[in-house]
N, C-alpha and C positions, 0 to 999 in steps of 0.2 A: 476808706482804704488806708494801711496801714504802712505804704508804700512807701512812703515819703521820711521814713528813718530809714535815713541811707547812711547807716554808719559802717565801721570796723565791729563794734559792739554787736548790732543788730546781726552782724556777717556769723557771729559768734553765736550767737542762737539755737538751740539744740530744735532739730526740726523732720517730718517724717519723708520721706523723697516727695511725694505729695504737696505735701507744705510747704516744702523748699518751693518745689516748681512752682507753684503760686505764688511769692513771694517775689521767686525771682522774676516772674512775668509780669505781675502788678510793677513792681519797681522799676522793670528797664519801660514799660508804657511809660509811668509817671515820669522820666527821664524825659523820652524821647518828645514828649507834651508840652513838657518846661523849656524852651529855647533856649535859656542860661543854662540852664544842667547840662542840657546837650549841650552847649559848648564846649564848657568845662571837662565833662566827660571825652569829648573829642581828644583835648588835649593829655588825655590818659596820667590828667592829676587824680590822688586819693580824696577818697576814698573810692569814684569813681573806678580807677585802674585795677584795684581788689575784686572790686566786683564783676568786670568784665574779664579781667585777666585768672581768675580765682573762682569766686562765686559761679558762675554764669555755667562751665564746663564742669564744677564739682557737682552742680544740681543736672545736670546731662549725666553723668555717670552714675548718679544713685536711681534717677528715674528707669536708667537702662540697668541697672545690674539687681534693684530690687525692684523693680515696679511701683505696685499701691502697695508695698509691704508697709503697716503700722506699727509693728514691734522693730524696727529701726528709727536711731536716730543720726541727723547728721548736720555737719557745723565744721565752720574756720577754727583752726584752732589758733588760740590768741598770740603771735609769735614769736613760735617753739621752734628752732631748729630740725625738729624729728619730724616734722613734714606739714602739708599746706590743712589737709584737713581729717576727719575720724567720722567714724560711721559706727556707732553705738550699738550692737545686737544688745537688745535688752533681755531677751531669752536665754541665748548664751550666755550674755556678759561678758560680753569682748569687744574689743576695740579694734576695727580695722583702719589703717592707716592708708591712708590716697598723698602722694604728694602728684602735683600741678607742672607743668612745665609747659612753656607757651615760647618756642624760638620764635623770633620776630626783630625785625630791623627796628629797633627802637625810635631812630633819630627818624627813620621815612614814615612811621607810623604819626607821630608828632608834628611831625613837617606836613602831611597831608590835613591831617585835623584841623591844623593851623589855614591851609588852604580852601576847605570847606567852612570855617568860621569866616574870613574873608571873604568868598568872593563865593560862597554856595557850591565850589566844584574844587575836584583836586587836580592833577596835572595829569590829561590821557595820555595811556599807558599802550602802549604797541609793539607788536611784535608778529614773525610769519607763523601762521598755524602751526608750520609744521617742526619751528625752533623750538627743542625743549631746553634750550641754556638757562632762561631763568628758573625751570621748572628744578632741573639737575642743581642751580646753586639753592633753590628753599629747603633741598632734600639734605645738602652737606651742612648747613646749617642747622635742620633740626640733627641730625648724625653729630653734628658739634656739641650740643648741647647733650646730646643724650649719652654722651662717652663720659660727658664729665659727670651724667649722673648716676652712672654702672659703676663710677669710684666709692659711692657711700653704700652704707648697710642700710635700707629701712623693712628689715625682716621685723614681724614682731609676734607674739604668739597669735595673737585676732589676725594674721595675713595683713597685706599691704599693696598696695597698687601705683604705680608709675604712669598717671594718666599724660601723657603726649597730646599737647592741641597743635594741629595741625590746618592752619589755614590756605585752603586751595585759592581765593580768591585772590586776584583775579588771571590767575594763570594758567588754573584747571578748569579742564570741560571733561564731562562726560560722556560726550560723543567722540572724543577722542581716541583712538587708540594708546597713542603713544602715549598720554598724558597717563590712561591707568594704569601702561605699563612703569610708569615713573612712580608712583603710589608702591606698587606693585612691589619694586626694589627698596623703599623707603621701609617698606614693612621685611620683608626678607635681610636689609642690611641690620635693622633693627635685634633681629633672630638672633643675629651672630654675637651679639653682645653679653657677657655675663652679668647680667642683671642684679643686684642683691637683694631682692625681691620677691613676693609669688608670683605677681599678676605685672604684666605691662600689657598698654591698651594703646590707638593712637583714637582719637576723635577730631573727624574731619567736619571743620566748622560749619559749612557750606550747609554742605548733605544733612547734617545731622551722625553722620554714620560714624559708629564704633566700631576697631576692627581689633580685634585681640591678636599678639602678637606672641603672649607666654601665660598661660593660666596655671596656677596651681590642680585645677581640677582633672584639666585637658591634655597639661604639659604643654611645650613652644609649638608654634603654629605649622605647619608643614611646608616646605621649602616650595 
């Protein structure tokens, strides 16, 4: 297994969505097997933080947006400014551009890691089913992040994508009502936004689930 180059470099690899997702599978196992690595990676040092904050979500969107396509390639690109990574059609010959964005409380993300490295558990978390206050403050947060990223251009002739990770845990359920209704508005505040882009997407870490927000194919999602 080939896992075990867990580098910046490796991240850079030109790969088919296929390959990616093997790649990235094999490697988060051989992580989570290594008791050091998993520390480490807890505490969202590099090259770990690339890959789980980068890596991990770019190989979710290729496997979702091309499948087992082989005449695609896809890769970090080494960093560039004009976005986190590119998706090679080789047939076309074009380049599409994905940049990443992952809102997230840095210092409580660090600070739990740190807790789980310690003492095997992080600090429980509570609140009434039926309060969505933390839910409403993940949402103005990721809305924070994503205003400042409707200020740049990453139009490019191969298209371009705005991938949004979106982490429900541990606040959403989906036996909720209210909680999807808070999804719900995440995605529709999203709509309102001019984009400089084709495609924005949000991917809900939990689920797995991709929910398109503005496609160049489809146009913005409907209200």
């Amino acid at each position: 297994m080939i896992a075990s180059d867990i580098t910046k470099e490796a991240f850079t690899l030109t790969r088919t969505p296929g390959e990616l997702a093997t790649y990235v599978h094999e490697t988060n196992e051989y992580i989570n097997a290594n008791s050091e690595l998993k520390k480490v990676a807890r505490l969202r040092r590099e090259p770990y933080k690339t890959f789980q904050e980068e890596l991990m979500p770019f190989s979710h969107f290729c496997t979702w947006k091309y499948v087992d396509r082989t005449d695609v390639l896809c890769s970090l690109l080494p960093g560039t400014p004009a976005g986190d990574a590119v998706v090679h059609d080789v047939a076309a010959g074009t380049d599409h551009l994905v940049e990443i964005t992952w809102p997230m409380d840095g210092r409580k993300e660090v600070k739990k890691g740190q807790q789980l490295n310690e003492r095997g558990m992080g600090n429980y978390e509570s609140w009434d089913y039926e309060d969505i206050g933390p839910h409403l403050e993940a949402v103005e947060r990721a809305l924070s992040v994503a205003r400042k990223k409707s200020l740049k251009d990453y139009r490019t002739k191969g298209g371009s994508t705005l991938l949004l990770v979106f982490n429900e845990y541990p606040y959403f359920r989906e036996d909720n009502p209210k909680h999807q209704s808070v999804l719900d508005l995440l995605v529709q505040r999203l709509g309102l936004f001019e984009f400089k882009v084709e495609n924005v997407a949000v991917l809900l870490v939990q689920s797995g689930r991709i929910i398109e927000v503005k496609s160049a194919e489809h146009g913005p999602a409907p209200d």
